[in-house]
C-alpha positions in Angstrom: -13.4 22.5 -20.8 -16.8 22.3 -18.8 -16.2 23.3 -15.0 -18.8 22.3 -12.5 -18.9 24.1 -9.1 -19.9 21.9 -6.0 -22.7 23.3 -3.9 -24.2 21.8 -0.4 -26.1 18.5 -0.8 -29.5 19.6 0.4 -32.7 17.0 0.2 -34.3 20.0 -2.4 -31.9 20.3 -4.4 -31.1 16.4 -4.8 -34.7 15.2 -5.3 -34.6 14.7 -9.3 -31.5 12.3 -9.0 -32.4 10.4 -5.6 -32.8 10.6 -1.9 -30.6 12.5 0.6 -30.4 10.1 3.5 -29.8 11.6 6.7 -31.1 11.6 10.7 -32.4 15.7 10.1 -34.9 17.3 13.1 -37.1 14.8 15.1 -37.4 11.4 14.2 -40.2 9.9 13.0 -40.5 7.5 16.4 -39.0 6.8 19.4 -37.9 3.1 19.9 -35.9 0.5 21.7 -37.6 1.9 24.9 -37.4 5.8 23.8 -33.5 5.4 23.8 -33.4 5.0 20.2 -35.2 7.9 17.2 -36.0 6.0 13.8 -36.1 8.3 10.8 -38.7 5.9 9.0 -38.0 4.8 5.3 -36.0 7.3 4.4 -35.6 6.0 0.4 -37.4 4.2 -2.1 -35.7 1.4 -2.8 -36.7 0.4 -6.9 -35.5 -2.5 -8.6 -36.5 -4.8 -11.9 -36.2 -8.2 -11.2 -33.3 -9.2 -8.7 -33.0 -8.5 -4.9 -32.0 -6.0 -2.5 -28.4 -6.6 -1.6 -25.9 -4.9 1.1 -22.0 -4.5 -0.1 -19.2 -2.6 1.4 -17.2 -0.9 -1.1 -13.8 0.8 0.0 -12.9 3.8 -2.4 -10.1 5.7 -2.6 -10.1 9.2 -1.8 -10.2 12.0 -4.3 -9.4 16.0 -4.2 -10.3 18.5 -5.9 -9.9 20.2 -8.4 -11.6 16.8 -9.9 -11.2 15.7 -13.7 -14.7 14.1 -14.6 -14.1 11.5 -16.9 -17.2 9.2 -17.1 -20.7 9.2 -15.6 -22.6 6.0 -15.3 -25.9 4.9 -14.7 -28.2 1.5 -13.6 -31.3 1.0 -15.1 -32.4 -1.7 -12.9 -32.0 -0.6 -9.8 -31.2 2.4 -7.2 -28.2 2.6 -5.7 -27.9 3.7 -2.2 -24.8 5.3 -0.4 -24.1 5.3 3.1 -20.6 6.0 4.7 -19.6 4.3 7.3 -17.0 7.2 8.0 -18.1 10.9 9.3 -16.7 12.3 6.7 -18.1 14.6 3.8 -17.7 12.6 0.4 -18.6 14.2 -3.5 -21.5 13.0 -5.3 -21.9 14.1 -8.8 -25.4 13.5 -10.9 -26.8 14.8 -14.0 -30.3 14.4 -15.9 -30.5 12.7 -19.2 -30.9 13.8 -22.4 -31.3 10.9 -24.9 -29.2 8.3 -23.3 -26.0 11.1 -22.3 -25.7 12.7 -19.2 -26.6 16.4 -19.4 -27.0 19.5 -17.0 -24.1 17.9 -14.3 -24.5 18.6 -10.9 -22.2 18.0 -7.8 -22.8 18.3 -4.0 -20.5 17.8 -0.9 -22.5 15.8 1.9 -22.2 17.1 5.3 -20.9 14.2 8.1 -23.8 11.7 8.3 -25.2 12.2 5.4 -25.8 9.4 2.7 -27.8 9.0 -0.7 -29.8 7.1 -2.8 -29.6 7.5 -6.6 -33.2 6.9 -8.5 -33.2 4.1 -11.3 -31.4 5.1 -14.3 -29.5 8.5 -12.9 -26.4 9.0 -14.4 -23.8 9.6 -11.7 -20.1 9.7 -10.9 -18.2 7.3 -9.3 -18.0 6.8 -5.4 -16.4 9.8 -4.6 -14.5 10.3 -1.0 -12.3 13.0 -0.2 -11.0 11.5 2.7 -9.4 7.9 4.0 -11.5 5.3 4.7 -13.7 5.3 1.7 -15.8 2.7 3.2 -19.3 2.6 2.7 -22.3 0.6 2.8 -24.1 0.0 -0.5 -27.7 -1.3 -0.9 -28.2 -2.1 -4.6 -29.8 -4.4 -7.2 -28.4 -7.9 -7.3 -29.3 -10.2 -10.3 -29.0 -11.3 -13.7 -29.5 -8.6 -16.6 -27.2 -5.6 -17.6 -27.7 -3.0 -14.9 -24.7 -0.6 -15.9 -24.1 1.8 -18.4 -21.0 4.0 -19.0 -20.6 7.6 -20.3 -17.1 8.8 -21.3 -17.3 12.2 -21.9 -15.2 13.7 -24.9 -15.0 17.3 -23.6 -13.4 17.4 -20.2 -15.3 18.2 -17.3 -13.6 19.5 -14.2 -15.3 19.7 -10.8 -13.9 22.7 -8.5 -14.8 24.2 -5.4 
């Protein structure tokens, strides 16, 4: 069995899967009459064909010790995750080596913070550890097959 330990989400450490989203130091500008700090485009947003779209997904919540069972991935789009909760959630990525998810990875966010997978990272399923699991997701809508599944053979366990 493969056993992962999860480490801090940090915007560093993240940057080959994605974008950490988060309202960190000063904001970019003051708005709404200086009552309101905008942290300005804080992901890119990459898609092949389709739109932009806005869904709320509610999850169940997980614990750990987790059993990893399959990864998957979207080749046509990012994927952006933003709870609408303050509470932490799990986000498991991994690079890819030829087609299969390899070197696996997994963070805990900190309250407010969201994230935005590149094009074609392999990652876990929506992950919360707490009820509600609702979050916004900004994704690809459209035609063409923008999901791809890895089931792993060997177990993979994600632990503290």
């Amino acid at each position: 069995m493969t056993t992962i330990r999860v480490q801090p989400l940090t915007a560093k450490d993240f940057a080959p899967y994605g974008d950490v989203l988060q309202a960190d130091g000063d904001p970019d500008v003051m708005i709404n009459q200086s009552l309101c700090g905008r942290y300005h485009d804080c992901a890119g947003l990459d898609f092949s064909g389709g739109r932009a779209g806005i869904s709320i997904f509610n999850a169940e919540p997980r614990a750990l010790p987790l059993p990893l069972e399959m990864m998957e991935r979207h080749p046509l789009g990012s994927q952006a995750f933003i709870p609408m909760t303050q509470h932490p959630f799990l986000v498991i990525v991994a690079a890819d080596d030829a087609g299969q998810p390899a070197d696996i990875k997994a963070f805990l966010t900190v309250p407010g913070q969201g994230v935005n997978y590149h094009r074609g990272t392999w990652h876990g399923v929506l992950t919360p550890l707490h009820t509600p699991g609702l979050f916004a997701v900004v994704d690809r809508i459209g035609q063409g097959e923008n999901l791809q599944e890895h089931w792993f053979e060997t177990p993979v366990q994600i632990v503290e």
